[in-house]
C-alpha positions in Angstrom: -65.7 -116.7 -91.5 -64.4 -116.3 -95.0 -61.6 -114.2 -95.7 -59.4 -113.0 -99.2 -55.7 -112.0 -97.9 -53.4 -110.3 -100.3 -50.4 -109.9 -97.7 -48.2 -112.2 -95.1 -49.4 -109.3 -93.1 -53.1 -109.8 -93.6 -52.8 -113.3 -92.9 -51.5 -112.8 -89.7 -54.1 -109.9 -88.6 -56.8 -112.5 -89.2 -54.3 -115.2 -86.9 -54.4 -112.4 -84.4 -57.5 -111.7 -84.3 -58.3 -115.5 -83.9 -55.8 -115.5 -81.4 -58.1 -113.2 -78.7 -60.7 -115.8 -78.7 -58.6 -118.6 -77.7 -58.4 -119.9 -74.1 -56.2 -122.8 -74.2 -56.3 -126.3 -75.0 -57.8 -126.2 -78.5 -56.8 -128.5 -81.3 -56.7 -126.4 -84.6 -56.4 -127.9 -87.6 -54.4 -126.3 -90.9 -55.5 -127.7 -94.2 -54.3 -126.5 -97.3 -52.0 -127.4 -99.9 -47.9 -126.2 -99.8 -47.8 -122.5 -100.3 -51.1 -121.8 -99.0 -50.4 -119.5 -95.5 -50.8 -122.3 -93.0 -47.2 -121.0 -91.4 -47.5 -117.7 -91.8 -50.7 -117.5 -90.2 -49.2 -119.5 -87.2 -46.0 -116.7 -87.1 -49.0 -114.4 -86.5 -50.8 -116.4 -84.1 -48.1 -117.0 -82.5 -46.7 -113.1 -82.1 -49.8 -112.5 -81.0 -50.2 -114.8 -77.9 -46.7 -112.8 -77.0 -44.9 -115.4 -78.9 -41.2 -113.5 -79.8 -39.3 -116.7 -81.2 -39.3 -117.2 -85.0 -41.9 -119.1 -86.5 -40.9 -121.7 -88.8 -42.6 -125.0 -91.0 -42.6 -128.0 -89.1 -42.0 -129.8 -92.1 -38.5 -130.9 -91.5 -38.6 -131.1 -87.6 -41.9 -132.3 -88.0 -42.9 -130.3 -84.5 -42.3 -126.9 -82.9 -42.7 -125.8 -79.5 -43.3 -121.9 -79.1 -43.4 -120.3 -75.7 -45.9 -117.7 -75.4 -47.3 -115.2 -72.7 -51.4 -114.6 -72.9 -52.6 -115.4 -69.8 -53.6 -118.9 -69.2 -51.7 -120.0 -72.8 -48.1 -120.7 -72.2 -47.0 -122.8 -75.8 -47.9 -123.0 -79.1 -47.2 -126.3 -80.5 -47.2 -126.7 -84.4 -47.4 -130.0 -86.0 -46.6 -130.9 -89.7 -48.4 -134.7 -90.0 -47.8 -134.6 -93.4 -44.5 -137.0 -93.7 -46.2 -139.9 -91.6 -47.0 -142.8 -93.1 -47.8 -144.9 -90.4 -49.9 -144.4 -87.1 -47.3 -145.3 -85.1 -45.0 -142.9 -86.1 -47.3 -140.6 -84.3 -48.2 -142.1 -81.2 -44.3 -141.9 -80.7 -44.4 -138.5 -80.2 -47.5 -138.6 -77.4 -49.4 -135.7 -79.3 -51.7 -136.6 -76.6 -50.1 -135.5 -73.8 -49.4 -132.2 -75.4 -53.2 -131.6 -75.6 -53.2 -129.6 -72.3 -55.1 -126.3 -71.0 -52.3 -124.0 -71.6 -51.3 -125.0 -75.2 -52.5 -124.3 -78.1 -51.8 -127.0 -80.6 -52.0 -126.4 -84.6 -52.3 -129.5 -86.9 -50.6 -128.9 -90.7 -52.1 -132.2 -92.6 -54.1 -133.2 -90.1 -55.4 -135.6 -92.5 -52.4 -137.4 -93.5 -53.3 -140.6 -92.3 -56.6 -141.2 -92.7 -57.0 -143.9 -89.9 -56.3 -141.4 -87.3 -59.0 -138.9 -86.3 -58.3 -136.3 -84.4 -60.8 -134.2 -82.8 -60.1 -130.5 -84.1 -61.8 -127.5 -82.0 -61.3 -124.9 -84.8 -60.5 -126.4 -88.6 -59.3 -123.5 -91.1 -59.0 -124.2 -94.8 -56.4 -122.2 -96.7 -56.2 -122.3 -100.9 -53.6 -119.9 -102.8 -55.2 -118.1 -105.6 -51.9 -116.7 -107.6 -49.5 -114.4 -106.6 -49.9 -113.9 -103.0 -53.6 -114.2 -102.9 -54.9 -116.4 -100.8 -58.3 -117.8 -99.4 -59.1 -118.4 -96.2 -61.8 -120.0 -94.1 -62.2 -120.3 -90.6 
């Protein structure tokens, strides 16, 4: 699906709307450049899984752990991969152990280092087009 957002609010109906198909344990990867919508469309997700902590970047604490309520999904765990350098740097943190039936785990930069593949149930592609315009693909 390819959608043209004009509003942080848009962005996160179409993260919501995503959000009722998921059943937990899906990998999702975020891939656009700074600015894009990538966290803003994972405060949406997240809100709507029941989510009521604020949503943040990842890019400092590199990962964040939101408790949610929708059904079988529990957690929200958002990643920001884009300050490793080395593969293991992220084996430290036993991503894999987080991949789990009632987490839903979303994947800024999952590219970063390109000698790790990860396996991504849903990839979406976000690209800014001025002002707050932005394109997204699903």
């Amino acid at each position: 699906m390819n959608y043209t957002t004009t509003s942080a609010e848009q962005t996160q109906k179409i993260a919501a709307d995503l959000a009722k198909t998921l059943k937990g344990g899906e990998f999702i990867s975020l891939i656009g450049d700074l600015g894009a919508g990538k966290t803003t469309f994972t405060r949406g997700l997240v809100e709507a899984l029941g989510g009521t902590v604020r949503v943040k970047s990842p890019t400092f604490t590199v990962m964040n752990e939101y408790p949610v309520n929708a059904g079988n999904i529990k957690r929200v765990v958002h990643i920001d991969f884009y300050r490793f350098t080395d593969p293991a740097e992220l084996e430290a943190l036993s991503l894999e152990d987080e991949r789990r039936p009632d987490t839903i785990i979303l994947a800024e930069w999952p590219d970063a280092l390109p000698t790790v593949t990860w396996k991504s149930d849903i990839e979406i592609y976000f690209k800014h087009l001025g002002d707050d315009k932005r394109e997204i693909l699903i």
